[in-house]
C-alpha positions in Angstrom: -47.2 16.8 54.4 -47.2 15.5 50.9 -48.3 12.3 50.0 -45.9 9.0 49.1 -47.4 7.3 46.6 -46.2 3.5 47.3 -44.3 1.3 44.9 -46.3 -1.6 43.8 -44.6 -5.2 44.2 -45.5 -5.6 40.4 -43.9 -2.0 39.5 -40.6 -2.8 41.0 -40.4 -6.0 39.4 -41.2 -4.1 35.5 -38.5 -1.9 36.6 -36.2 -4.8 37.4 -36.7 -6.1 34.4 -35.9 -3.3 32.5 -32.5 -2.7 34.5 -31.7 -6.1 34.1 -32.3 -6.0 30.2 -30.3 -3.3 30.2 -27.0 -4.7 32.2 -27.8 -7.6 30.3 -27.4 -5.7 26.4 -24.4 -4.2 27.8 -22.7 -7.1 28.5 -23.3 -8.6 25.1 -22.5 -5.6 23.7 -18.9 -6.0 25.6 -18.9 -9.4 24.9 -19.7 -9.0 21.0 -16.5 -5.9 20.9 -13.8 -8.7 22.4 -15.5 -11.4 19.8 -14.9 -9.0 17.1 -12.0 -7.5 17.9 -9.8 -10.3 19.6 -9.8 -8.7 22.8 -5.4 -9.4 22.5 -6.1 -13.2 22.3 -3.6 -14.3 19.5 -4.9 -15.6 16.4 -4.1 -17.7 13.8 -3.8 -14.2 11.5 -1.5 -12.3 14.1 1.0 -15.8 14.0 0.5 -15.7 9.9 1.7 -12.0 9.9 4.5 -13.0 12.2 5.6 -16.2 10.5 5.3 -14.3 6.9 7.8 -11.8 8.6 10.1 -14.2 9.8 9.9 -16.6 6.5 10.8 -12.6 5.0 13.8 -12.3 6.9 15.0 -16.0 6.7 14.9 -15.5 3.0 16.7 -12.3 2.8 19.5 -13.6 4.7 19.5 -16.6 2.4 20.1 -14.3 -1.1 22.4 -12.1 0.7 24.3 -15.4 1.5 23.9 -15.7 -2.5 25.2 -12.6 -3.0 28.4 -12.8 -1.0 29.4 -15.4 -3.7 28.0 -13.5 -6.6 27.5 -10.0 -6.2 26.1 -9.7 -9.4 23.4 -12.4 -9.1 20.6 -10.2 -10.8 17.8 -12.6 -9.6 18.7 -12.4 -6.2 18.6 -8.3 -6.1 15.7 -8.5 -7.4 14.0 -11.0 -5.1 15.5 -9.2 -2.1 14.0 -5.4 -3.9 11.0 -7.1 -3.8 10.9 -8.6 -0.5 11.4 -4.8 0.7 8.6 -3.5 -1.8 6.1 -5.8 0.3 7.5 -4.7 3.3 7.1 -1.1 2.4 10.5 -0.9 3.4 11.3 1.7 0.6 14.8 2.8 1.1 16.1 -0.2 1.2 14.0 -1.5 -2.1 15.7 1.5 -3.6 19.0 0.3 -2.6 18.4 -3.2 -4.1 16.8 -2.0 -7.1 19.9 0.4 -7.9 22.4 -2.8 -8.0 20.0 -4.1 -10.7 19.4 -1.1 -12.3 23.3 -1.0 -12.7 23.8 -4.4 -14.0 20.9 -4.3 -16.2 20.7 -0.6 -17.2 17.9 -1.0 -20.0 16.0 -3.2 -18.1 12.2 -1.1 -17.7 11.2 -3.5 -15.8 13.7 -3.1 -13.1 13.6 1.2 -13.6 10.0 0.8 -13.3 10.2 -1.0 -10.0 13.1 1.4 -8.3 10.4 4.2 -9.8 7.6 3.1 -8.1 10.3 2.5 -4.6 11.2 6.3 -5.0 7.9 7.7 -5.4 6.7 5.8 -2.2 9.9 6.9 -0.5 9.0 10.4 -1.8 11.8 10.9 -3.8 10.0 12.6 -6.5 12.7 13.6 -8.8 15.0 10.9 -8.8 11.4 9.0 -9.5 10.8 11.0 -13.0 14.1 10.1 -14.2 13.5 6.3 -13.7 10.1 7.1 -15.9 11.5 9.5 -18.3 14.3 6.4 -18.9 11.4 4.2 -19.7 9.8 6.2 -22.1 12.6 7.2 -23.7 13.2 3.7 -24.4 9.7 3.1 -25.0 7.6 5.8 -26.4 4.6 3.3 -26.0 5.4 3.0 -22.7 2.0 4.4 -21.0 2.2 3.0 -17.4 5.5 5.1 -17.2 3.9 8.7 -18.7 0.9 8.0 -16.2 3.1 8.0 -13.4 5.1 11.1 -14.1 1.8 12.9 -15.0 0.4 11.8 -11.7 4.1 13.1 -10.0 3.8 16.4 -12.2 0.2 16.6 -10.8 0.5 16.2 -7.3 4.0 16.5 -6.1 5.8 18.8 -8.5 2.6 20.9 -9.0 3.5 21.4 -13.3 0.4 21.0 -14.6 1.5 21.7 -18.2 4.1 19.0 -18.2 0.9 17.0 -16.4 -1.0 17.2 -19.0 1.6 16.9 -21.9 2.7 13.2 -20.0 -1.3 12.0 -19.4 -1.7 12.9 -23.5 1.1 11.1 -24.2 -0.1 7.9 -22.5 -3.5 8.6 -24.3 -1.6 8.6 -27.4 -0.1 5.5 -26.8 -3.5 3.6 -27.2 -3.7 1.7 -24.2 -5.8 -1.3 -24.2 -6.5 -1.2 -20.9 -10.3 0.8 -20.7 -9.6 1.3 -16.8 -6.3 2.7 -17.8 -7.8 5.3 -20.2 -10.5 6.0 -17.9 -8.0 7.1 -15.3 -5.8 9.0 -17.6 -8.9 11.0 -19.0 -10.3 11.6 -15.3 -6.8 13.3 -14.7 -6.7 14.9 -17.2 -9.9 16.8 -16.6 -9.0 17.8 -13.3 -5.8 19.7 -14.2 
C-alpha cells in the first residue's frame, strides 16, 4: 500500500492562488484584446469612414448633376477622377480622367493622374503612353521617366529601356534628394 501524502490547508490555498492569478491574467488579457480591438462596438472612426463615404457619394452625384448641364465642365471631371483615386476605385478614375484628358489633351497634369489610375488598375501599357506623352512634352519631366522606369522594371521586365528612363530622370537634375536617392537605388538593382 503506498503512502498518501496529505495536502496541507496552506498548500491548497498557494495553489488557489496561483489558479486564481491565472483565470484572473486571462481575463485581462480578454478584456485588454476587446479594448484594443473594439470587440464590434462602433466607433467614432467606423461612423467617420462611413460618413466620408457617404459625403463621397453625395458629392459625386452633385458634379454629375453638373455635368448633365455641361459635359465639358473640366473641373468637375476632375473632382469626380479624384474622388475615385481616393476610393481606389481605378476604372472608373480612368474613365473620368480620359474625358479630361480629351478636353485638355496637353494637360500633364491630368495625363499624369489617368497614369498613375492605369498603373494601379494594371494597365501597364496604356500607362507608358500617358508618361511617354509627358515627357515628350517635358523632357525635364522626371516624375514621369521614374514611373516608366519603375513599369519597365517591374511589369514589362525591359531592363535596358529601365535604365535608359531612370538616367533620364537623373539627367533631368531633380531637386528633390529623396527623388535622386530613389532613382539611383533603382538603378543599381537592374
Amino acid at each position: 500500500m503506498s503512502a498518501r501524502k496529505r495536502i496541507q490547508p496552506s498548500e491548497v490555498t498557494s495553489l488557489q492562488k496561483m489558479l486564481v492569478a491565472i483565470v484572473a491574467f486571462g481575463l485581462m488579457a480578454i478584456f485588454m484584446t476587446l479594448l484594443v480591438n473594439g470587440a464590434g462596438i462602433p466607433d467614432g472612426r467606423q461612423d467617420a469612414t462611413r460618413t466620408a463615404a457617404n459625403d463621397s457619394q453625395s458629392n459625386i452625384a452633385a458634379l454629375m448633376a453638373r455635368l448633365k448641364d455641361n459635359p465639358t465642365d473640366v473641373e468637375a471631371l476632375q473632382e469626380i477622377a479624384e474622388s475615385f483615386s481616393r476610393n481606389e476605385e481605378w476604372d472608373k478614375a480612368v474613365q473620368f480622367w480620359s474625358k479630361v484628358v480629351a478636353i485638355t489633351p496637353k494637360d500633364a497634369n491630368a495625363l499624369n493622374h489617368r497614369g498613375m489610375a492605369l498603373l494601379q488598375a494594371e494597365r501597364y501599357q496604356e500607362a507608358v503612353s500617358d508618361f511617354e506623352q509627358i515627357v515628350a512634352q517635358d523632357p525635364g519631366a522626371y516624375h514621369a521617366m521614374y514611373y516608366l522606369g519603375m513599369i519597365y522594371k517591374y511589369e514589362i521586365k525591359d531592363a535596358g529601356k529601365a535604365k535608359n528612363y531612370f538616367q533620364g530622370a537623373l539627367d533631368a537634375k531633380p531637386e528633390e534628394k529623396d527623388a535622386v536617392k530613389a532613382i539611383r537605388k533603382e538603378m543599381e538593382s537592374i
